[in-house]
GUNUTI-189763 format. One line per 5 residues: number of its first residue (from 1); their letters; for each residue y, x negated, z negated of C-alpha. Coordinates in nm, 3 decimals, always signed. Example, Ala and Ser with C-alpha at 12.3 -4.5 7.8 and 13.67 -1.06 7.14 Angstrom:
2
1> as> -0.450/-1.230/-0.780; -0.106/-1.367/-0.714
This chain:
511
1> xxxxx> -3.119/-11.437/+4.149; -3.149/-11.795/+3.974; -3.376/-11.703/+3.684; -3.211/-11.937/+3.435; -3.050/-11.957/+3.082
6> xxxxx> -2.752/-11.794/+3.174; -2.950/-11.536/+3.370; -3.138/-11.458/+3.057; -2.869/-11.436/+2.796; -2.693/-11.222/+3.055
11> xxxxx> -2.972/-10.992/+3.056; -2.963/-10.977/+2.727; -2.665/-10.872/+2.661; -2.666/-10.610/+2.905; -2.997/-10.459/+2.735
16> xxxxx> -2.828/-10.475/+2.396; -2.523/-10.266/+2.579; -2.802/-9.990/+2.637; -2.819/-9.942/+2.223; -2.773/-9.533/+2.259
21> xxxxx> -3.070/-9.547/+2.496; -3.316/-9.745/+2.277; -3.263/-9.640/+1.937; -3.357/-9.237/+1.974; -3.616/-9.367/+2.236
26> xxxxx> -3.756/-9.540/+1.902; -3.736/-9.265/+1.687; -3.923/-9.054/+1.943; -4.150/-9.308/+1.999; -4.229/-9.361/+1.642
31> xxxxx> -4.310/-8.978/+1.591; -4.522/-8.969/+1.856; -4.718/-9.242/+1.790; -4.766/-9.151/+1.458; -4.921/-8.770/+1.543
36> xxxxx> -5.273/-8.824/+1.670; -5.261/-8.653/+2.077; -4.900/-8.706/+2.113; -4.927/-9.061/+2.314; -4.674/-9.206/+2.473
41> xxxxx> -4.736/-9.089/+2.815; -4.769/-8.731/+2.715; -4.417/-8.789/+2.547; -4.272/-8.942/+2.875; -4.425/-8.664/+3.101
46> xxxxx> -4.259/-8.390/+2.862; -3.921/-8.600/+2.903; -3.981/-8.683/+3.271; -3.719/-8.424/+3.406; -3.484/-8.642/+3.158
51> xxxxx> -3.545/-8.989/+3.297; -3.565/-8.869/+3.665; -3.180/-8.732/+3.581; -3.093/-9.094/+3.454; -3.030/-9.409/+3.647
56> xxxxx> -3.331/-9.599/+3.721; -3.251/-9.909/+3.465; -3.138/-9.645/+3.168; -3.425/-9.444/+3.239; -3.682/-9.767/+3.218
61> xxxxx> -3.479/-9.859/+2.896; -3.586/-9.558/+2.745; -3.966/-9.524/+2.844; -4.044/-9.906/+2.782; -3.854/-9.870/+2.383
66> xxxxx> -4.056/-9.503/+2.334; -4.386/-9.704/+2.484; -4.325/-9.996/+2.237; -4.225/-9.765/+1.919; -4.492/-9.573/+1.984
71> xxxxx> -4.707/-9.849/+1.935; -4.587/-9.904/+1.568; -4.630/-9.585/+1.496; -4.970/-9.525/+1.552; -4.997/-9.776/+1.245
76> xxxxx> -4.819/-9.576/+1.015; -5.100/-9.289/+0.923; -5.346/-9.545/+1.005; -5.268/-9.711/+0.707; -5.091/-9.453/+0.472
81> xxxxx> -5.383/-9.163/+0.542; -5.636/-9.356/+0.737; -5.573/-9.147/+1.036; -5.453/-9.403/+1.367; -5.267/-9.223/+1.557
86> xxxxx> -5.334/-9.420/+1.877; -5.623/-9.579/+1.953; -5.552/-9.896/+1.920; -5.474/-9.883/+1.526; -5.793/-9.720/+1.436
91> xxxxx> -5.920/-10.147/+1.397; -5.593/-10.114/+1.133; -5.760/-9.842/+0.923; -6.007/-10.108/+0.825; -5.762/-10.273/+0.589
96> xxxxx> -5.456/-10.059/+0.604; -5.581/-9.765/+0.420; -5.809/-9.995/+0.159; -5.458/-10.157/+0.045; -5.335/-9.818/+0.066
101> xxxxx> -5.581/-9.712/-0.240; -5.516/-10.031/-0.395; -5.166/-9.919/-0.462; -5.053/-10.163/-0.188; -4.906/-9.892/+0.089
106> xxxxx> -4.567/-10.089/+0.095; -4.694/-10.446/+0.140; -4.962/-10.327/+0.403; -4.677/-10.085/+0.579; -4.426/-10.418/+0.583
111> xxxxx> -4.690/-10.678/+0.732; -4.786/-10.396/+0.986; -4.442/-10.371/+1.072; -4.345/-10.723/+1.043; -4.667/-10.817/+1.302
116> xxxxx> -4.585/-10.513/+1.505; -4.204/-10.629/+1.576; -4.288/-11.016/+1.594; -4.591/-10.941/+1.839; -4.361/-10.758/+2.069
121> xxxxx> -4.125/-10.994/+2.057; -4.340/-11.289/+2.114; -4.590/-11.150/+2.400; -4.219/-11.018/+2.566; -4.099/-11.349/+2.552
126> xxxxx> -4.376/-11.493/+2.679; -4.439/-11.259/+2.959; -4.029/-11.371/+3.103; -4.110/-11.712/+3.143; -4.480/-11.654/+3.230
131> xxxxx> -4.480/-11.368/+3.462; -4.635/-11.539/+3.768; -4.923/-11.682/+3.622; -4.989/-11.390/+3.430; -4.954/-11.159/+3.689
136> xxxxx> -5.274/-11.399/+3.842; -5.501/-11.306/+3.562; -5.615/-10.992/+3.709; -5.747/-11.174/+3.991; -5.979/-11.452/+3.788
141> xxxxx> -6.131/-11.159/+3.567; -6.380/-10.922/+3.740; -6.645/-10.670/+3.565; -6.870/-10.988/+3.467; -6.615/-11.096/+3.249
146> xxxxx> -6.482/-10.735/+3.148; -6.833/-10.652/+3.043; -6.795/-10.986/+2.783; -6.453/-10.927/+2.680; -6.590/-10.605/+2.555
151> xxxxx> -6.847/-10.758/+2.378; -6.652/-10.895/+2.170; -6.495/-10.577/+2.057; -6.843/-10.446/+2.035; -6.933/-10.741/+1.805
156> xxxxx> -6.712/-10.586/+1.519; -6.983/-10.361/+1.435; -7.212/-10.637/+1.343; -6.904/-10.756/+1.098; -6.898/-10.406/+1.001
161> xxxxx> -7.291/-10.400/+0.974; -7.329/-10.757/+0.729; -7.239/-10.502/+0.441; -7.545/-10.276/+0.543; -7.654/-10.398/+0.829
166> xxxxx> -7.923/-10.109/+0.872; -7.635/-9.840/+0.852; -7.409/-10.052/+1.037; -7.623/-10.060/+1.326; -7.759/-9.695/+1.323
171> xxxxx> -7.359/-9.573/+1.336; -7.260/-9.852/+1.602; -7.573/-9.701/+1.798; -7.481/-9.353/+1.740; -7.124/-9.423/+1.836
176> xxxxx> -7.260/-9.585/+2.207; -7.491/-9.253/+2.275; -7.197/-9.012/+2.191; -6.998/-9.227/+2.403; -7.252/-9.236/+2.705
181> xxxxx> -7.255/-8.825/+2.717; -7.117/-8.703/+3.022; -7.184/-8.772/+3.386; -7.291/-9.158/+3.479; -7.076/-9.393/+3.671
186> xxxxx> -7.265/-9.388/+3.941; -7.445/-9.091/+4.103; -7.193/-8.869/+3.846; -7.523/-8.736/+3.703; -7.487/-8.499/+3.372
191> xxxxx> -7.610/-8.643/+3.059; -7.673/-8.482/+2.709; -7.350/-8.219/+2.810; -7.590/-7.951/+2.771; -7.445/-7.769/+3.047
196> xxxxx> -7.111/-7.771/+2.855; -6.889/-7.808/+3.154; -6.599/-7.966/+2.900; -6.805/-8.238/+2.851; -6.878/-8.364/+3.162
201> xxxxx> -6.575/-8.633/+3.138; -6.749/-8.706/+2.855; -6.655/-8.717/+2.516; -6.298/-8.706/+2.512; -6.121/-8.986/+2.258
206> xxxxx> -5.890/-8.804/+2.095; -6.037/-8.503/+1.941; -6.327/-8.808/+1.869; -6.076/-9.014/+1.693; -5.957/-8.716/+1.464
211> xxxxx> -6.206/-8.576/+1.363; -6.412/-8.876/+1.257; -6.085/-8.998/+1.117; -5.850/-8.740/+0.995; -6.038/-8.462/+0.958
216> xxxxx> -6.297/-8.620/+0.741; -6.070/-8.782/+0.570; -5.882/-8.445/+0.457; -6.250/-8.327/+0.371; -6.260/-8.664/+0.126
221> xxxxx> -5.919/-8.608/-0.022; -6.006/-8.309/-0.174; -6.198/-8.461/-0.378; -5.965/-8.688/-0.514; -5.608/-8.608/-0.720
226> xxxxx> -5.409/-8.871/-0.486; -5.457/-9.146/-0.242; -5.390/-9.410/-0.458; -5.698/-9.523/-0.695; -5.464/-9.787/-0.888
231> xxxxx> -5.368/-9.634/-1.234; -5.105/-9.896/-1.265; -4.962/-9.852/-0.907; -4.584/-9.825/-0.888; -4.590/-9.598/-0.557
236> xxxxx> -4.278/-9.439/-0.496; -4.093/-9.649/-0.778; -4.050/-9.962/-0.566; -3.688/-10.137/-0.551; -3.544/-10.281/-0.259
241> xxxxx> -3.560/-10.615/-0.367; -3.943/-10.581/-0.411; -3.967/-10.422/-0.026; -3.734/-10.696/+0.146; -3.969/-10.955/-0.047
246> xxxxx> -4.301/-10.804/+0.102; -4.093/-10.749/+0.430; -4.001/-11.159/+0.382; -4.336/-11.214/+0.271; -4.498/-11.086/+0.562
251> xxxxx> -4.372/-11.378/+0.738; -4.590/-11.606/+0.645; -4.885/-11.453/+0.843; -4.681/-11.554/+1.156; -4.939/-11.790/+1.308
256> xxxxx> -5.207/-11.558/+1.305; -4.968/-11.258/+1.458; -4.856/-11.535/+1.711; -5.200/-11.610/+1.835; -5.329/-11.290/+1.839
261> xxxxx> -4.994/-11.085/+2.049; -5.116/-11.366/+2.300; -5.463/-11.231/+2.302; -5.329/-10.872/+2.342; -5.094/-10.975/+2.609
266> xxxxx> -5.352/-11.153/+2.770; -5.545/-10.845/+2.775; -5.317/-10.600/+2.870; -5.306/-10.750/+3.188; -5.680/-10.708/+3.244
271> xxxxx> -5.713/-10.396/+3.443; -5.928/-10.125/+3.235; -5.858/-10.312/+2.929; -5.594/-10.135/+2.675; -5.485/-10.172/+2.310
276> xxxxx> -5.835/-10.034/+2.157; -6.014/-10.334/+2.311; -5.697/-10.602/+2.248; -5.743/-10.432/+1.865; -6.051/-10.490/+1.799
281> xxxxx> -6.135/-10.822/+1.961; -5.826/-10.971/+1.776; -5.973/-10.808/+1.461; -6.286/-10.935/+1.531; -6.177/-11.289/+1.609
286> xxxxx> -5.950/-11.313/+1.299; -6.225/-11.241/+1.107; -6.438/-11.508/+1.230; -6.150/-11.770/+1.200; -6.067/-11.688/+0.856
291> xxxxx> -6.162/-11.882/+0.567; -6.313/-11.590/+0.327; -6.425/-11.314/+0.607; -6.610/-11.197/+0.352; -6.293/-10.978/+0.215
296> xxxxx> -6.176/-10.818/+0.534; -6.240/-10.446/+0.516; -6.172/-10.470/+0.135; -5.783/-10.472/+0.221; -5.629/-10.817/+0.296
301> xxxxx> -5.299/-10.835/+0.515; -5.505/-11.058/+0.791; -5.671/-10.724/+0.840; -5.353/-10.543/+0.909; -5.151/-10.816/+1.119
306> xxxxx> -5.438/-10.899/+1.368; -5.462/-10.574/+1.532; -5.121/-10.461/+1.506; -4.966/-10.788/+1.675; -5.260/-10.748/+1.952
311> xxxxx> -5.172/-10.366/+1.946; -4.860/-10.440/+2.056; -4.889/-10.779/+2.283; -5.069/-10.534/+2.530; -4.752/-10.308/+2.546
316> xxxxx> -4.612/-10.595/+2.751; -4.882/-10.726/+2.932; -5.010/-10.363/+3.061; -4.658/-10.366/+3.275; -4.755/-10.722/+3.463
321> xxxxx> -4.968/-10.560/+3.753; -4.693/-10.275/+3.762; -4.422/-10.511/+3.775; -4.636/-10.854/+3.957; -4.861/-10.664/+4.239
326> xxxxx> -4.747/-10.276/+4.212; -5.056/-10.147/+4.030; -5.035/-9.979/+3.702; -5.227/-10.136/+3.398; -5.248/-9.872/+3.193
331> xxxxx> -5.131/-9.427/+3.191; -4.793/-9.498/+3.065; -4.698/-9.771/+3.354; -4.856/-9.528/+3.592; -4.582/-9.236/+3.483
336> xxxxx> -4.304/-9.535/+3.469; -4.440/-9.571/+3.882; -4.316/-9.251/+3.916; -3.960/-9.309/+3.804; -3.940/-9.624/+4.084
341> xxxxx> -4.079/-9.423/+4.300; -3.834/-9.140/+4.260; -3.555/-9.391/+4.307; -3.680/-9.516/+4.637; -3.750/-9.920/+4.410
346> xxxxx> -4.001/-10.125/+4.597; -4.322/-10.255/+4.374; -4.470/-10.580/+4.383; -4.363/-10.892/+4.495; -4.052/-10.735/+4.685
351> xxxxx> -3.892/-10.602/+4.343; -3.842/-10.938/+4.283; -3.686/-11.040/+4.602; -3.471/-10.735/+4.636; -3.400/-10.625/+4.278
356> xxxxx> -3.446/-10.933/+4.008; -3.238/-10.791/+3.808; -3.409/-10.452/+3.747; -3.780/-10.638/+3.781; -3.689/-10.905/+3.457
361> xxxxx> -3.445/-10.635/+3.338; -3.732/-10.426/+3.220; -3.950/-10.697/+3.034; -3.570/-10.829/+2.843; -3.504/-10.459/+2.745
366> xxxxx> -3.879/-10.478/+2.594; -3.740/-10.761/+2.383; -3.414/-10.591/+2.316; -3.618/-10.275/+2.191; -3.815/-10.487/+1.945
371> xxxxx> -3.486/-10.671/+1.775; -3.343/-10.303/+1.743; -3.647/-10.153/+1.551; -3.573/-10.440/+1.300; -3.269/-10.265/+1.156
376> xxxxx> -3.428/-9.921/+1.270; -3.782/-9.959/+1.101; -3.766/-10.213/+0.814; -3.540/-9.972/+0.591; -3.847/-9.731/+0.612
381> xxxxx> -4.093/-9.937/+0.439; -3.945/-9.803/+0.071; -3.959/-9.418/+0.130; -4.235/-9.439/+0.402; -4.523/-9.526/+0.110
386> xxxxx> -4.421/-9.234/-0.100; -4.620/-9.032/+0.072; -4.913/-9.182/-0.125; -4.777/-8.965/-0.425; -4.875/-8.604/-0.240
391> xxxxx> -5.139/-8.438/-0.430; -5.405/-8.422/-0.145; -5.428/-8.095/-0.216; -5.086/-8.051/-0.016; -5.191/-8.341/+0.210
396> xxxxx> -5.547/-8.228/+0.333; -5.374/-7.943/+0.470; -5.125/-8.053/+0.641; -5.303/-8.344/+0.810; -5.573/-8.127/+0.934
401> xxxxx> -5.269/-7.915/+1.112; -5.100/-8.124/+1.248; -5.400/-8.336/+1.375; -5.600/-8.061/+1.518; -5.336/-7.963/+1.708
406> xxxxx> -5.290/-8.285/+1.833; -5.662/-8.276/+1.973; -5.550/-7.980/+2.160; -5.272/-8.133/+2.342; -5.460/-8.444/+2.598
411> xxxxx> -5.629/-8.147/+2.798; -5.543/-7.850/+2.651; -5.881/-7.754/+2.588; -5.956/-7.519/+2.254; -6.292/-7.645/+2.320
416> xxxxx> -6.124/-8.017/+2.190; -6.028/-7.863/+1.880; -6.424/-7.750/+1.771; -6.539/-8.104/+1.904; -6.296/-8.254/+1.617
421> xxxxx> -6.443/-8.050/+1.393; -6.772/-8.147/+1.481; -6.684/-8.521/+1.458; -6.476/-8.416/+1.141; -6.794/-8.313/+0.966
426> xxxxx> -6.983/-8.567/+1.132; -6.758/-8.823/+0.989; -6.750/-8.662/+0.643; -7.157/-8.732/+0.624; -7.099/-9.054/+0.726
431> xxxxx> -6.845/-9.126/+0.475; -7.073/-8.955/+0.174; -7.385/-9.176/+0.317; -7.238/-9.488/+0.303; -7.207/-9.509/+0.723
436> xxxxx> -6.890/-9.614/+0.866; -6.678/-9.452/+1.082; -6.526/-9.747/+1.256; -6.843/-9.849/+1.375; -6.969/-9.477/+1.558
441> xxxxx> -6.584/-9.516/+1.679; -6.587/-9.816/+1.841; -6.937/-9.736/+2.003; -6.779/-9.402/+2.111; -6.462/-9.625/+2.289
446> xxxxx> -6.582/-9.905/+2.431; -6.960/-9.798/+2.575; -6.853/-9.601/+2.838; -6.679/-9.880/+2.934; -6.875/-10.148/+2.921
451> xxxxx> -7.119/-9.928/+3.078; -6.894/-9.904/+3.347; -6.814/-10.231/+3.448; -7.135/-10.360/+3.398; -7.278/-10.086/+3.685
456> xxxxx> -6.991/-10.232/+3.887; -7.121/-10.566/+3.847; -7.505/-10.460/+3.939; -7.375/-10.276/+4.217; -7.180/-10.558/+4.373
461> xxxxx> -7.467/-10.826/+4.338; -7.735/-10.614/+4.447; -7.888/-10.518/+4.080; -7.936/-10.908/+4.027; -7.903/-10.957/+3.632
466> xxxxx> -7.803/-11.319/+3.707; -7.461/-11.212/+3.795; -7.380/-11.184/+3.438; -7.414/-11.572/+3.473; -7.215/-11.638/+3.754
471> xxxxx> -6.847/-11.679/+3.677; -6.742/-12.001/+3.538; -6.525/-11.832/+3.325; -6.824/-11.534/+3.224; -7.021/-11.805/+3.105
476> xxxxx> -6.731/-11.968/+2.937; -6.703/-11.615/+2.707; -7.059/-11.562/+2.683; -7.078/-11.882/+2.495; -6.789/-11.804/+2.243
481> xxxxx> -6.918/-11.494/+2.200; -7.270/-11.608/+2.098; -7.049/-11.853/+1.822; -6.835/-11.589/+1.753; -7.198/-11.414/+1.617
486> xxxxx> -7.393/-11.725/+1.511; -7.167/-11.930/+1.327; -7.039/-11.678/+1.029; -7.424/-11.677/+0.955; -7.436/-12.106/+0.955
491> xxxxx> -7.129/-12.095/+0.763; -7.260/-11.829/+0.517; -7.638/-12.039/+0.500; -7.419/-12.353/+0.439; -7.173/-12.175/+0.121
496> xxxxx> -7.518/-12.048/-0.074; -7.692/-12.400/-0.033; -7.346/-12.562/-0.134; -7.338/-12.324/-0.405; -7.731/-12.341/-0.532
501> xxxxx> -7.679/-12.687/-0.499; -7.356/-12.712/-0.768; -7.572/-12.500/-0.968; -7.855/-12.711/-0.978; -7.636/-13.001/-1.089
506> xxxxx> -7.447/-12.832/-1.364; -7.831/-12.705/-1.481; -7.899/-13.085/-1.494; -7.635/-13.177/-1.639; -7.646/-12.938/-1.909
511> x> -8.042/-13.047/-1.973
């Protein structure tokens, strides 16, 4: 097949004919992204027996729109009840939830939407013309440079910590021993499971993520009449003309969503890498570009874009090894495997040869998916932010339900549902002391992996520490990532003496 414009517009069109498919594959994915435990590869194994009864390109239509709704909906709780429902949004909690209180629910909803949609759309895009030399990424990036990329996810808790950097540290620390419980990567010794055979995997992310998030948060809610601290807030009396202009509005973050569905589509691709990483690195690195870091985490829509558009870049990028060399990148391209391999389609380099149609087919119908939500999501932002107006005394409730149950479902474990209440009350402390949550999260995520790869990395060079040095490329991100820590502190030195200095001259001048 000539991969040209005529090819693509054609494809287009045909994924556009597949409308029925996508749109309750959007509501479905939307639900489930939104209830904490109810991913979307748990959805797609429920609805397996469906998509095995479809045609192979219907039944990819529908699992690729539910994977990339599902995305966007894990930013909906995130920032109306500062519960993510998916990993990757808990770096959108940071501002989501703070405009939330502010009385901002329908701006922050439409920019999360907005970035959701265009970062899609872009790292879709990108990934149809790009697909070769993306699919050679994998390849150049090895545990050395895992270990950095991490890093830099791991260097959000010292922009957490610059607040309090004492209690910053002390919950990014705590977060990176809960996260190395379990047996080690190695030797698969137990450590700190207490003979608790349910914790041998470790501590599992979900119930983690729910209780430190959701649970708490019900605890704090009780404590409060509503959500929303702004007397003057007009929550759940907003026109349409006001929510098309903060949809319209939302636009003008588009650089910043561009660059950073890029970043997430970049690491997608990485194998072992996955929207909680892409999420916080673009977080991260938003915040150090910025000119006023200084207000992120006091509810700014830079805060909210970032990680969604990274969020869901990755949806896109974590099909490349599927699609390029036959390997899944991530749980939900590994049940998608399943479906080709039920239909007897080839993976790797021969889908291309023998079936172009189906292999481009599926990254054009990711594109198609994202145009549809526009008309499917946008109309939501008005109604969506009324939930706000719940007296928490209805809403503490009902999200600790629905979200314990949800830490049921990944294993099926009762035994997940007292860990979230562990972390729950673990996470209310936290909250009452003045530690954050984020930071004991993002310990709890990416330690055991880091952990991981760097063992790898030991292993392979014969426990020689220099190997961290080795790759062109390592080096390369070790040295952003030292700027990426370094320089807010130079720029911050450089504001105060700018500032003492004007001081000192208006003190002269007024002598």
């Amino acid at each position: 097949m000539g991969f040209d414009f005529d090819t693509v517009v054609g494809l287009f069109a045909h994924s556009f004919s597949l409308w029925y498919v996508i749109i309750p594959a959007i509501i479905v994915g939307i639900i489930a992204g939104a209830i904490p435990g109810f991913a979307a590869h748990n959805t797609i194994i429920i609805l397996l027996p469906l998509t095995l009864a479809f045609d192979v390109e219907v039944a990819l239509t529908f699992m690729v729109a539910l994977y990339c709704a599902s995305h966007l909906g894990g930013g909906l709780p995130a920032i109306l009840v500062n519960i993510p429902g998916t990993g990757g949004a808990a770096a959108t909690t940071l501002d989501g939830y703070q405009m939330t209180k502010k009385g901002l629910a329908v701006r922050a909803l439409a920019v999360s939407f907005v970035a959701s949609v265009l970062g899609g759309l872009i790292s879709a895009i990108v990934t149809l013309f790009a697909l070769p030399a993306l699919s050679q990424v994998g390849y150049y990036v090895h545990s050395v440079e895992m270990v950095v990329i991490m890093l830099f996810g791991l260097a959000l808790i010292a922009s957490i910590a610059a607040k309090d950097m004492l209690k910053g540290l002390i919950a990014g620390v705590l977060g990176l021993l809960l996260g190395a419980m379990g047996a080690d990567h190695i030797y698969a010794t137990p450590r700190g499971t207490f003979g608790v055979l349910e914790l041998f995997d470790g501590i599992p992310l979900v119930p983690a993520l729910i209780g430190l998030f959701a649970v708490s948060e019900a605890l704090v809610m009780l404590e409060e009449k509503s959500i929303v601290q702004s007397g003057d807030a007009k929550v759940g009396k907003v026109t349409w003309s006001e929510t098309f202009s903060e949809i319209f509005g939302a636009f003008r973050h588009w650089w910043n969503i561009t660059w950073t569905a890029i970043l997430g589509l970049v690491i997608g691709v990485l194998p072992g890498a996955g929207a909680s990483i892409a999420a916080f690195v673009a977080y991260q690195q938003t915040q150090f570009f910025s000119k006023h870091p200084e207000k992120f985490g006091t509810g700014i829509p830079e805060g909210v874009a970032a990680p969604e558009s990274a969020n869901n870049g990755v949806t896109t990028g974590t099909l490349v090894p599927l699609l390029a060399i036959g390997v899944p990148g991530g749980s939900t391209a590994a049940v998608m495997m399943i479906v080709l391999q039920f239909h007897g389609v080839p993976f790797g380099p021969r889908l291309f040869v023998e079936q172009p149609q189906l292999a481009y087919g599926v990254i054009v119908s990711m594109a198609a998916s994202y145009v549809l939500m526009l008309f499917t999501i946008f109309p939501m932002v008005k109604y969506m932010s009324r939930i706000t107006v719940i007296s928490t005394l209805y809403l503490a409730p009902l999200i600790s339900a629905f979200t314990l149950v949800g830490a049921f479902v990944p294993r099926g474990f009762l035994f997940d549902i007292g860990i979230a209440i562990a972390f729950g009350v673990l996470g209310y402390v936290a909250r009452k002391t003045g530690y954050h949550v984020a930071a004991i999260l993002i310990g709890v995520i990416l330690g055991p992996l880091i952990e991981k790869s760097f063992l790898l990395a030991m292993r392979i060079s014969g426990n020689d520490p220099m190997v961290m040095f080795s790759s062109t490329i390592g080096n390369i991100l070790w040295i952003m990532l030292v700027l990426t820590l370094v320089l807010p502190y130079v720029f911050k030195w450089r504001r105060e003496r700018k500032a003492q200095a004007e001081d000192e001259r208006l003190a002269q001048m007024g002598n």
